[in-house]
C-alpha positions in Angstrom: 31.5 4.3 -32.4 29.9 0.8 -33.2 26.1 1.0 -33.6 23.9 -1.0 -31.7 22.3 -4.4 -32.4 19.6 -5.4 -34.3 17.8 -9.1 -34.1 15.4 -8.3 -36.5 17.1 -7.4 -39.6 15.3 -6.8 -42.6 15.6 -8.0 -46.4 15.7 -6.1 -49.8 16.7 -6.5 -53.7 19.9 -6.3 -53.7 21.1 -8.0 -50.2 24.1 -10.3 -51.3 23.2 -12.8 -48.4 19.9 -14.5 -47.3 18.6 -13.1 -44.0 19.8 -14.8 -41.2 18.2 -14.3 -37.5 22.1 -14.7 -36.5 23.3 -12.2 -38.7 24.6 -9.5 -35.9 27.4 -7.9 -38.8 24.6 -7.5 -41.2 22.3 -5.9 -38.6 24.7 -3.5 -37.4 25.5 -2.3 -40.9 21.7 -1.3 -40.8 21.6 0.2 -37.6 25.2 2.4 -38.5 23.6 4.1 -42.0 20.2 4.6 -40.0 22.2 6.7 -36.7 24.5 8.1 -39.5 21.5 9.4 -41.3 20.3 11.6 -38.3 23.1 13.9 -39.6 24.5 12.8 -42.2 23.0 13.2 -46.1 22.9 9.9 -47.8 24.8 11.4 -50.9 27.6 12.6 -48.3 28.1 9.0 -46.6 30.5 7.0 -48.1 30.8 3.1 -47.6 34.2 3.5 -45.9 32.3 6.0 -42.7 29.3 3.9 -42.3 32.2 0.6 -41.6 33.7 2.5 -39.7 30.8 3.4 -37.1 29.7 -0.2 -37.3 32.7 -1.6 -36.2 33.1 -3.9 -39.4 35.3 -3.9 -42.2 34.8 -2.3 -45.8 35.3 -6.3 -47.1 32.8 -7.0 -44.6 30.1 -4.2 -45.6 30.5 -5.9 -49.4 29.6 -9.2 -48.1 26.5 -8.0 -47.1 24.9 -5.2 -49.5 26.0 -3.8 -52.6 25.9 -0.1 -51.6 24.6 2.4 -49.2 21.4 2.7 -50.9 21.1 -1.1 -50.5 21.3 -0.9 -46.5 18.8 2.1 -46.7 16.1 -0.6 -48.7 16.7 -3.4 -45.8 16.3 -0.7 -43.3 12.9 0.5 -44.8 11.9 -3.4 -45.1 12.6 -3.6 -41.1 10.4 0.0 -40.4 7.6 -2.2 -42.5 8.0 -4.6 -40.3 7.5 -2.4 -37.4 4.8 -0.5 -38.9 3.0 -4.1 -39.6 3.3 -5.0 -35.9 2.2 -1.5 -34.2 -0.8 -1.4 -36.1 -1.7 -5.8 -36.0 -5.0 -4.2 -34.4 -5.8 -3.7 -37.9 -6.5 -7.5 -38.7 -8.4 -7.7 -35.6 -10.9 -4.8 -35.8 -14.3 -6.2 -34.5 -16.2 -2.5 -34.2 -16.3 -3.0 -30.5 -14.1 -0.3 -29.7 -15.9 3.3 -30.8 -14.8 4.5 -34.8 -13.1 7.5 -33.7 -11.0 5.8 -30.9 -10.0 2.7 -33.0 -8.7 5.7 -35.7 -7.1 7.9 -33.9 -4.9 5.2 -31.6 -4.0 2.9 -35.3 -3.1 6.2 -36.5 -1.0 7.5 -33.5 1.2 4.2 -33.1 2.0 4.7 -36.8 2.8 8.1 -36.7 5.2 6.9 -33.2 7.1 4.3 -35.9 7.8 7.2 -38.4 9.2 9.3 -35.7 11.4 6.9 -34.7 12.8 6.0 -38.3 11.7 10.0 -39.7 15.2 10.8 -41.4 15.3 7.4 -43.1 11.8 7.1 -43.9 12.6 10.7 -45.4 15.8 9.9 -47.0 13.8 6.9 -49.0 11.3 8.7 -49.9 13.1 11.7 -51.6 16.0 9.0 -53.3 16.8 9.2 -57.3 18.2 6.4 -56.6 16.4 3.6 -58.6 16.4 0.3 -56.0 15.7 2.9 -53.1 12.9 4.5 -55.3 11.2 0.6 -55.8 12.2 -0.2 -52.1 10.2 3.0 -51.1 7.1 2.6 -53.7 6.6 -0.9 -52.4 6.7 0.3 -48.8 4.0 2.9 -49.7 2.1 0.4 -52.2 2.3 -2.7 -49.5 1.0 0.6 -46.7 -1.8 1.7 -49.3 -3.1 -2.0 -50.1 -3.1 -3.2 -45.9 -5.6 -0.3 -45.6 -7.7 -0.9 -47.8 -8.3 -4.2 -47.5 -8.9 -2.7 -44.3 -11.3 -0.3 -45.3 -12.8 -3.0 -47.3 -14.2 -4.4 -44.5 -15.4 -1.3 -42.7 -17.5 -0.5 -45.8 -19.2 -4.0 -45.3 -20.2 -3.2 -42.3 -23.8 -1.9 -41.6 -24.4 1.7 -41.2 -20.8 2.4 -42.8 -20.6 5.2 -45.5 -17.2 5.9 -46.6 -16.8 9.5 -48.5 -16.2 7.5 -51.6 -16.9 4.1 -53.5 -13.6 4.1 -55.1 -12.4 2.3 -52.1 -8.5 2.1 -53.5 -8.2 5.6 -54.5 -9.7 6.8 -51.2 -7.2 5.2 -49.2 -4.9 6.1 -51.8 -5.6 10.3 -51.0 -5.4 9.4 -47.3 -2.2 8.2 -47.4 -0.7 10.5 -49.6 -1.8 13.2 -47.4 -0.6 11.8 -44.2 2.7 11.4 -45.6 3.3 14.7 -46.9 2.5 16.0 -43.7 5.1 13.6 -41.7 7.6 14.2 -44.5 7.3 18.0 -43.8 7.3 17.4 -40.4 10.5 15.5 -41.1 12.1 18.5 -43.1 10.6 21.6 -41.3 9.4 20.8 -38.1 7.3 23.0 -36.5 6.1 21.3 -33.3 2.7 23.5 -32.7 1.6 23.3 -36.4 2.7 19.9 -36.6 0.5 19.0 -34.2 -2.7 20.5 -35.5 -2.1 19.0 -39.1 -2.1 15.9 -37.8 -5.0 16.4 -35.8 -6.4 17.3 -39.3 -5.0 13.9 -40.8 -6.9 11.9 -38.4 -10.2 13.9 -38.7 -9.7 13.1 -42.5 -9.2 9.3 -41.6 -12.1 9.3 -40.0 -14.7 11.5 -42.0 -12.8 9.7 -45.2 -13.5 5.7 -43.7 -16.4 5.9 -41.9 -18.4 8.9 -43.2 -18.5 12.3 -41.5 -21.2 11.1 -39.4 -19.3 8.6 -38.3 -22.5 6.3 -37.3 -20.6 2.9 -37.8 -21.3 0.3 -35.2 -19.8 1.2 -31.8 -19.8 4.7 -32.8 
């Protein structure tokens, strides 16, 4: 079974080919190892299955990437991409719209983007394999650094207190917490508890940015 179609296809180290919004082949390369990996461990999925399910040629899959870990790093770059547009209200935030609000909707269309990718996003994150393990750093470093540029400008604003004036590591915790929590969510889900942690997440997102009193503008 061919996977579906992709226009947006991502790029990584290690692509043999310069994206190309006409690329269809390379796009349904990505889209094969991400359906594959619903089921499928990456260490079980050889090069010659993921051709096959995308309807291409083993020649064809070698044009394109080097190896399966290779499609797995342009896939991530496309989730970033995702991830980037879901949350675009972070660019935008004018502290018209009520703290908690504002926190709990950036952090509910991001958790909606993991869901959707969960098994690769998981897959990338626990990889030994060393372009997937930069791919994935870089997705969390370029994730940690958006935010807190972010929470920069929160902190500028008057009446803002967050928890702590080590800005970077702050956001750093926050992040590291939340994905731990999707990651187990990923690997053990438990849809009641799931649920609760995450309402914990956001209450730490919130306490952690704006200060547990939360008496930011538009609060």
């Amino acid at each position: 079974m061919a996977a579906k179609t992709t226009d947006r296809p991502g790029r990584s180290s290690g692509d043999r080919r310069p994206v190309s919004r006409g690329d269809q082949q390379r796009a349904v390369i990505m889209d094969a190892v991400a359906e594959l990996l619903q089921t499928v461990p990456i260490a079980d999925l050889s090069v010659a299955r993921i051709a096959e399910h995308a309807g291409v040629t083993r020649p064809a899959f070698y044009f394109y990437f080097d190896s399966k870990y290779t499609v797995a790093a342009a896939a991530l770059q496309q989730v970033w991409q995702d991830l980037e547009e879901s949350t675009a209200a972070l660019d935008e935030y004018d502290f018209a719209v009520p703290p908690a609000e504002f926190s709990d909707r950036m952090i509910n269309d991001a958790v909606v983007v993991w869901r959707r990718h969960a098994r690769l996003l998981a897959v990338c994150a626990q990889s030994t394999d060393p372009g997937l393990t930069t791919a994935w750093d870089r997705f969390v470093d370029d994730l940690t650094l958006r935010l807190t540029r972010f929470v920069e400008r929160v902190d500028a604003a008057e009446g803002v207190r967050p928890v702590s004036a080590d800005l970077p590591a702050l956001v750093d915790s926050l992040v590291g917490a939340t994905i731990w929590a999707l990651l187990d969510e990923t690997r053990r889900p438990r849809p009641d508890y799931d649920e609760r942690r995450l309402t914990a997440v956001r209450r730490l997102w919130l306490a952690g940015v704006w200060g547990a009193e939360t008496n930011s503008p538009g609060a």
